[in-house]
N, C-alpha and C positions, 0 to 999 in steps of 0.2 A: 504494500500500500504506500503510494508516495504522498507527499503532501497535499499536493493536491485533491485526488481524491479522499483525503483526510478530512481535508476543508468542505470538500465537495457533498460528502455524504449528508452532513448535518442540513447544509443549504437544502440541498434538494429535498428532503424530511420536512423543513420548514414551509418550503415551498407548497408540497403537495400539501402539507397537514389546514394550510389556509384553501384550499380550493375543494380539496373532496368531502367535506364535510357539507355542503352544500348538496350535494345529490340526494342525502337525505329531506330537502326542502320537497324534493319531488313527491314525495308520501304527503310527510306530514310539514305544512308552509308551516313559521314563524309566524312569531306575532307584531303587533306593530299597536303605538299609542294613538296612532289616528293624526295625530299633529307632527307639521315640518317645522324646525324653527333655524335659523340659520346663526352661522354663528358671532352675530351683533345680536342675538337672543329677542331677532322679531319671528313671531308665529306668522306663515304666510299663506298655512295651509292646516283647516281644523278636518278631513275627509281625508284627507290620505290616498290610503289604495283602499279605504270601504268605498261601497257604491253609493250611498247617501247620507249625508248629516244625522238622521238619525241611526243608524247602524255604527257610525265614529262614536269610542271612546272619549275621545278628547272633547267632541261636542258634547256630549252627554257629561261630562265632567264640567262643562261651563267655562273652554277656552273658547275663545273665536277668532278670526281671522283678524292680525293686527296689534292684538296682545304682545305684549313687551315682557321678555325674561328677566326678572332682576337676575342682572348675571352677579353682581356683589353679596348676593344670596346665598350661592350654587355651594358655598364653604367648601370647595375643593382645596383641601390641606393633608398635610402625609398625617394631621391628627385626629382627620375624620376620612377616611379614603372611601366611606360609604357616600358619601356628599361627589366624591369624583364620579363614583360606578356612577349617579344619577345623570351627570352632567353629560358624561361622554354619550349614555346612552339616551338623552335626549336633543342633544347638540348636534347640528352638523349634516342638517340635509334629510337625505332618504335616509331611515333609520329598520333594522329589524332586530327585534328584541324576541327571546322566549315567551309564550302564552302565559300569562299570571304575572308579569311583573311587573311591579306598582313603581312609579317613580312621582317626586312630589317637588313642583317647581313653582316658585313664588313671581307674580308679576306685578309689575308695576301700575298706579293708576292713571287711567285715561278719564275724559269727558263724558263719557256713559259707564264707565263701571268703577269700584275703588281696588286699590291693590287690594289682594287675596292671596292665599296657599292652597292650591292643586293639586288631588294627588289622581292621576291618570293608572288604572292598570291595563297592562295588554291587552289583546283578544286578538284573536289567527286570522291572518290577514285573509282576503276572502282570493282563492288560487282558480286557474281552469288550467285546461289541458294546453293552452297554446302557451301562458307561460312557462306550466312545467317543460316544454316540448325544450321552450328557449334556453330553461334553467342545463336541460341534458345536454344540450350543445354545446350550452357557453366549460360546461363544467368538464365534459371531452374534451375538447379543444384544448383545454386549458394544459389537463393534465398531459396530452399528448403534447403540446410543444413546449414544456418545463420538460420534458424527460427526452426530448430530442434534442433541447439546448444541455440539458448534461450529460447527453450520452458524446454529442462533441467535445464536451470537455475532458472525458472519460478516454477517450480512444485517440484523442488531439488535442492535448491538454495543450495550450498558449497563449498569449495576453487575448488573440482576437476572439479564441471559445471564450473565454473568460468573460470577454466586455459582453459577449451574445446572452450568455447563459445568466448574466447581473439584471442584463433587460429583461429576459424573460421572465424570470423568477418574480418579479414583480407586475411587469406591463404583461398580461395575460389575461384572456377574453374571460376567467373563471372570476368568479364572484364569492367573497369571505365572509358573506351576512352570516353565514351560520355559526362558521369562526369565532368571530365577534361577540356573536350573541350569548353564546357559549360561556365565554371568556370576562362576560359583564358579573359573572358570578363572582369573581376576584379580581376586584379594580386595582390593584396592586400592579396584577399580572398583563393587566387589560392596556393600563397605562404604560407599561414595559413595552410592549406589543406595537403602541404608535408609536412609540420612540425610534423602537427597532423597524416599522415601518417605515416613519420618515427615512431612515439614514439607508435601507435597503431601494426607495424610491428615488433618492439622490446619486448612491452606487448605481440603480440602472440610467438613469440619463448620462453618465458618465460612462457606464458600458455599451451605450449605445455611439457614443462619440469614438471611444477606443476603436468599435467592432468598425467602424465606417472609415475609420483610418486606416486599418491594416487590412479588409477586407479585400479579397476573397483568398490569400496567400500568407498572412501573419506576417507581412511587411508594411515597414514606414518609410515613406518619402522622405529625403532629407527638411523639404519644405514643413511639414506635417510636427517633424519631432519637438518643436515650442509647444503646440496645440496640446501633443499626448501628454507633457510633460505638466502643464498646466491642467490637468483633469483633475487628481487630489484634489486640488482649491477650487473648481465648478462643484465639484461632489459635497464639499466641506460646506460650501454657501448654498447650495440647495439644501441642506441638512439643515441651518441651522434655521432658514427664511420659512420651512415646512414642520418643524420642530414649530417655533414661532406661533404658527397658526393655532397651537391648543392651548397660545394664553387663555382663548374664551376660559376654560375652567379656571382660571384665575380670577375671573371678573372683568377680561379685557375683551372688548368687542374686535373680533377677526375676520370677518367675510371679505372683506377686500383683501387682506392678504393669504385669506383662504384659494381667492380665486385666483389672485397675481401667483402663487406657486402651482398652480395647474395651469394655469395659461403662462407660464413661463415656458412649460414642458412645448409651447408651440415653437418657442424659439430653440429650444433642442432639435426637433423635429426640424424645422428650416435650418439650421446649421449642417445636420445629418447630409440633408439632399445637397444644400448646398457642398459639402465636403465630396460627396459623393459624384457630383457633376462633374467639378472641378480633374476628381481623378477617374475618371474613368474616359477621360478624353487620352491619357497619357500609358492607358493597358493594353497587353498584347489581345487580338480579336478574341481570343478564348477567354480570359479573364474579364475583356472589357462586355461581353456576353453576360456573363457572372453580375458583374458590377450592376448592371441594367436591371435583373429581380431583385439584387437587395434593394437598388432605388425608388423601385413602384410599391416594396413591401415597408419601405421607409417614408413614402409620400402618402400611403393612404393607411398605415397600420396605425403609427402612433399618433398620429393625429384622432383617430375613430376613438380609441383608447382615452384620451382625452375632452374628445367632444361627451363622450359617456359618461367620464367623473366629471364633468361641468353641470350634466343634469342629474345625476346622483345625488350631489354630493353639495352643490350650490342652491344657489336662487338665480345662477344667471341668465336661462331661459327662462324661468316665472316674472322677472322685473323688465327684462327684455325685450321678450316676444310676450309677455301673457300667455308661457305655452309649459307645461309642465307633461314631457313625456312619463309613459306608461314602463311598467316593469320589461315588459314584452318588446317594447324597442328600444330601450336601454340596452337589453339584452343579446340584440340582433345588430348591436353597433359594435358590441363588446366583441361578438364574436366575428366582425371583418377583422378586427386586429390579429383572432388567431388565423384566421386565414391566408393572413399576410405574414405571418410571423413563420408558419410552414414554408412559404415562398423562400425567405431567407433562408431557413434549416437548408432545402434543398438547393441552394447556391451555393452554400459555401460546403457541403455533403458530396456533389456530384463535382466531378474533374469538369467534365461540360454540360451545359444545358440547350434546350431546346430554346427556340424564339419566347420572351417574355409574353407576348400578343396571344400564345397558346392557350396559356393557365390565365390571364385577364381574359381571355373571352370567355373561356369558360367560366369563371367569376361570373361576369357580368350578367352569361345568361341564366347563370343559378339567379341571381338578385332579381330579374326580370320575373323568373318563376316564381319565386318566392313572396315579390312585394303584392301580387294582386291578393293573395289568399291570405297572406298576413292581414290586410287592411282589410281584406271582406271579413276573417274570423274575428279580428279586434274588434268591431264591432255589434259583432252576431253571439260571440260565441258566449257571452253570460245567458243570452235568452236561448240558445240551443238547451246547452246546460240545465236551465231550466223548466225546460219542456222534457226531456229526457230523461232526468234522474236519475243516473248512470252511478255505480260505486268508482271509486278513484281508479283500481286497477283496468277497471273498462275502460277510461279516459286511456290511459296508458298505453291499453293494446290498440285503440282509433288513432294515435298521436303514432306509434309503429306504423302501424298499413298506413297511415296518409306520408310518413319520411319514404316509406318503400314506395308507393304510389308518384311520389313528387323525384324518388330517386331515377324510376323509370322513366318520365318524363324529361329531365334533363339531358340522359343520355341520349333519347330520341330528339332532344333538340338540338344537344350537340353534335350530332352525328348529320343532320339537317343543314346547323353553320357552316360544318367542316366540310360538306359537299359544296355548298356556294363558297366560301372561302379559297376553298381547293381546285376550284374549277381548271385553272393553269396545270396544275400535279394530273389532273387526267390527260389534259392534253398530251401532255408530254407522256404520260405512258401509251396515249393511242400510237403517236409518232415511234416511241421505242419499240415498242411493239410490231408495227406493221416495217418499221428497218428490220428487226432480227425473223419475221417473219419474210421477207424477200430477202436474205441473207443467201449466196451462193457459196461456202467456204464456212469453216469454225472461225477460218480470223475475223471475216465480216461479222460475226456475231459478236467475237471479245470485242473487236471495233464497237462497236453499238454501248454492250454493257460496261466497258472504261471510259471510251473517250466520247460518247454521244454523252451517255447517261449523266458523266461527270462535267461535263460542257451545260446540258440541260441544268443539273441543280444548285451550281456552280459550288462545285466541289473543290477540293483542294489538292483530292488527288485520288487513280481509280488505276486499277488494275485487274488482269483478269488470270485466272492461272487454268490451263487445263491439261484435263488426266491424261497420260500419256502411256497409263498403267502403271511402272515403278516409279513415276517420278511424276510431278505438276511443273507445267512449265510453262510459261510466258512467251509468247512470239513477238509481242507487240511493246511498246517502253512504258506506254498507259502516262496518264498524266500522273507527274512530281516522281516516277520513279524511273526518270533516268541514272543509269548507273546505279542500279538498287538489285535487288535478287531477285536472280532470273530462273530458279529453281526452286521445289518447295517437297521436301521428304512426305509421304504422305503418313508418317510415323509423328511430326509435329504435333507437340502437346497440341500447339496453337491449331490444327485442326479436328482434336479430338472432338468437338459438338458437331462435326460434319456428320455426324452418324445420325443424329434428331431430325437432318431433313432441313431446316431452316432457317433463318438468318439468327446470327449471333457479335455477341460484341469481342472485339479481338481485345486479350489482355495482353496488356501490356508489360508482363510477365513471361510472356511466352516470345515474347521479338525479340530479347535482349540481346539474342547473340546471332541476330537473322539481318541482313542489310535491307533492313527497311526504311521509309522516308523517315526523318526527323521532323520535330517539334510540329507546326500546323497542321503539316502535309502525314501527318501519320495515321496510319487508316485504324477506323473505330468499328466499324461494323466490315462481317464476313458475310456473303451469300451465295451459297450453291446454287448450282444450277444441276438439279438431279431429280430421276423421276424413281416408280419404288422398287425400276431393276437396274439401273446404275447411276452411278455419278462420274459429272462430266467435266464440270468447274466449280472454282469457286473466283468470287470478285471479290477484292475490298476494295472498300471505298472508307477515304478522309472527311473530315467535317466540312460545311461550308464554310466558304472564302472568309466568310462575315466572324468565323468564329462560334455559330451553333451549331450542334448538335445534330442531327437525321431527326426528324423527329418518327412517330409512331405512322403517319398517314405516308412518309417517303420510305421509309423501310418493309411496310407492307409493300407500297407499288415494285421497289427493286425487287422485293421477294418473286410478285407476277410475273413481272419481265422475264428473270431470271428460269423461272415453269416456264413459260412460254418457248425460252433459249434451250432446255434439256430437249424438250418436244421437235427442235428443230436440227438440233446436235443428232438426235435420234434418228430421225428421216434422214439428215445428211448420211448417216451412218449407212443408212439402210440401201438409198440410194448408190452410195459407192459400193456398197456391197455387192447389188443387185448388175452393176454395171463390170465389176470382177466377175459374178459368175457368169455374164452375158460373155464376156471378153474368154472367159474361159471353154464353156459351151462353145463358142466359134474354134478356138483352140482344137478344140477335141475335136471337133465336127472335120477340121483342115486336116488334122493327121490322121482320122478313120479315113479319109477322102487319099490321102496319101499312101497309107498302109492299102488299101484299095487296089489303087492304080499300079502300087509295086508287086500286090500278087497276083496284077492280071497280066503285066509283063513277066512275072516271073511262066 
């Protein structure tokens, strides 16, 4: 065990133990006091998440909208630390408490009422199936990319997993209400917990600045190493301006600089891209491929991430807009961030990636699907409920069939894009196609699947090798492997998946001592050309020029081409065959005709 994963272990324990605890909300929801009060200790909000003023504790307790918290009241001191448990757990935005807990806040007087002492107990926030739906996603997601940012730290332990796995562990689409609620049981431990929040929230803006620096390689620009060096002190002064914000429990009004430490994180977020722009103008096309999903996962992650604790957690959309989101899209904002946050794992994960455009369209078209049904059930779905009557686990198994339902649908509409999207990728396989099917010669066919195919995708480099029986072997120089190996044992690890029939990824393991191209031009994917009584060739092909990957839709087409070329290696086969045994049958036929003629002179 090195240090690292020394350090690593507990992190990660920590991490998960604030997120899974929430799956349990999916049974049985928390409770909630019915009132928002933010923390200048104005009440903005006496209804909550119940459906009417009367069903609110808080109304029914005699707050109302506009009531004033005496915060000099709240006696949060280490000599009453029950005074704090009260404060934290009514302070500070959207709030979820345990069912039964009584909290007792003193307000100030106004023009219609005189100061009073409150005491509010819980009741279980009223739940349906499309939040729980949101609660299982945000809390998957969650726990899947904390444990993909430590499994990179695990296996590639270095400052850039480091800065990845600081961010995640905190900015992650999963939700700590239950955490929290839990935790209000000893304000001791509760108050320890924001502490240790604050400075974990400041280490990940810090880790997110590290991870953008060295990204996608665990290197720094010489321009860069002032910036890296300077993070300690970005971390130190988010630590202390977010620490800060829970004077409220002391009696000090904080909502503004509740909200300046979250809307700072916007200016993390623009430095990120901005950092990120900057260098990925200056990466080689493989890397600068790379660089382009951490950037869209950095443009649109942490920013969702933040728009989300702004209505959590603020009043700055209730005094703003007069708009006070629902649990339910809280919770489907929370969860773009992990979707983005994936994005990143798999950049800095994979050696190369496919076009950014692939996983954003496919995004987009999920959110297409997703936003009409969301906004028809947020609206419908307490009078479905309703009408129906269902026990919670029925909810459960309809929120199942309708993710299975909506999962089938995406693929059919992805599959839909990626025909119109790909229109040109047909093309060119009709073109390849009809050259290797008017092919006269094997070479006219390598012709086709090297230097046509690798011209059409604009590859970086394509070659073809075929059987020769003992040996694989290249006629042709193919593009980027001149002066490259012209010969291939068919005993090669590296063609050991030839046996499967289908395209595979060449490792790069298996080349090291084969003269094959270097750095761009070095081929990623293998594809035979073989039908299921022999095999004829195989191709590799390099990445494109650009620096991406093959993706899924052009390694299938090579796949076709490549059946199409067996099928025609075959006929050529067949054909020469057929034209030997004609050439021979004449043969024979000339010397019966000769033996003939000599025993008719004899």
């Amino acid at each position: 065990m090195t240090r690292n994963r020394l350090l690593l272990i507990p992190l990660l324990i920590w991490g998960l133990a604030m997120v899974a605890p929430d799956l349990l909300t999916v049974v049985k929801p928390l409770g909630s006091f019915g009132f928002y009060v933010d923390n200048d200790g104005v009440i903005y909000d006496v209804i909550g998440p119940f459906r009417n003023e009367a069903s609110s504790p808080a109304w029914k307790a005699g707050l109302r909208e506009g009531d004033h918290v005496d915060l000099s009241r709240l006696h949060c001191t280490l000599d009453d630390l029950e005074a704090c448990g009260n404060a934290v757990a009514a302070l500070g935005g959207l709030q979820f408490v345990l069912p039964g807990r009584k909290v007792t806040v003193d307000t100030l007087a106004t023009p219609d009422r005189p100061a009073r002492e409150v005491t509010v107990v819980a009741e279980q926030r009223p739940s349906n199936f499309l939040v729980r739906a949101v609660y299982i996603l945000d809390q998957v997601a969650a726990i899947l990319v904390i444990v993909a940012a430590a499994w990179l730290v695990w296996t590639r332990p270095s400052a850039m997993s480091w800065g990845f796995f600081l961010y995640v562990n905190w900015f992650n689409p999963g939700q700590a209400y239950a955490y929290y609620a839990i935790l209000q049981q000893w304000p001791a431990v509760l108050i320890a917990q924001d502490i240790a929040g604050c400075i974990a929230q400041a280490a990940g803006f810090a880790g997110l600045l590290l991870f953008v620096i060295r990204a996608p390689n665990n290197e720094t620009e010489p321009m860069w190493r002032p910036v890296e060096r300077a993070l300690p002190f970005v971390a130190a002064a988010f630590a202390v301006a977010l620490i800060a914000s829970y004077a409220a429990l002391l009696g000090y009004p904080t909502e503004l600089l509740t909200r300046g430490g979250i809307q700072a994180g916007f200016a993390v977020a623009v430095a990120a891209v901005a950092i990120l722009m900057i260098r990925k103008q200056h990466q080689k096309p493989k890397d600068y491929q790379r660089l382009r999903w951490v950037l869209w996962g950095c443009l649109i992650g942490l920013p969702s991430y933040l728009i989300a604790e702004l209505a959590a957690e603020t009043t700055f959309f209730h005094t703003w807009a007069d708009f006070h989101p629902t649990d339910d899209i809280i919770g489907l904002v929370y969860l773009l961030n992990g979707v983005l946050c994936l994005f990143v794992f798999e950049a800095v994960r994979r050696e190369r990636v496919v076009s950014v455009w692939i996983p954003l369209r496919r995004v987009t078209i999920l959110a297409f699907i997703l936003t009409p049904a969301a906004l028809l059930l947020h609206h419908e779905v307490e009078r479905i409920e309703e009408h129906l009557h269902l026990p919670t686990w029925a909810w459960l198994a309809i929120a199942v069939i309708v993710s299975f339902a909506i999962t089938l649908l995406h693929g059919k509409a992805v599959d839909f894009a990626e025909s119109f999207f790909n229109r040109w990728l047909d093309r060119v396989e009709h073109e390849l196609g009809r050259a290797i099917r008017d092919a006269r010669t094997p070479a006219e066919i390598e012709q086709v699947l090297a230097d046509e195919a690798s011209r059409a995708l604009e590859l970086t480099s394509a070659a073809s090798f075929r059987n020769h029986g003992s040996v694989l072997r290249r006629d042709c120089d193919g593009k980027g492997w001149d002066a490259c190996q012209q010969e291939l044992q068919p005993s090669e690890p590296l063609l050991a998946p030839l046996q499967r029939g289908e395209p595979f990824k060449v490792n790069p393991a298996h080349t090291g001592r084969l003269q094959f191209p270097s750095g761009l031009c070095h081929p990623v994917l293998a594809v035979p050309a073989i039908n299921p009584a022999r095999f004829f060739a195989v191709s590799l092909y390099g990445p494109h020029a650009s620096g991406n990957d093959l993706d899924h839709n052009e390694r299938a087409m090579l796949a076709r081409i490549s059946h199409d070329a067996a099928a025609i290696y075959a006929e050529l086969e067949s054909k020469e065959l057929r034209q030997k045994v004609v050439s021979l049958e004449h043969d024979l036929q000339a010397a019966r005709r000769n033996v003939k003629r000599q025993e008719q002179k004899a």
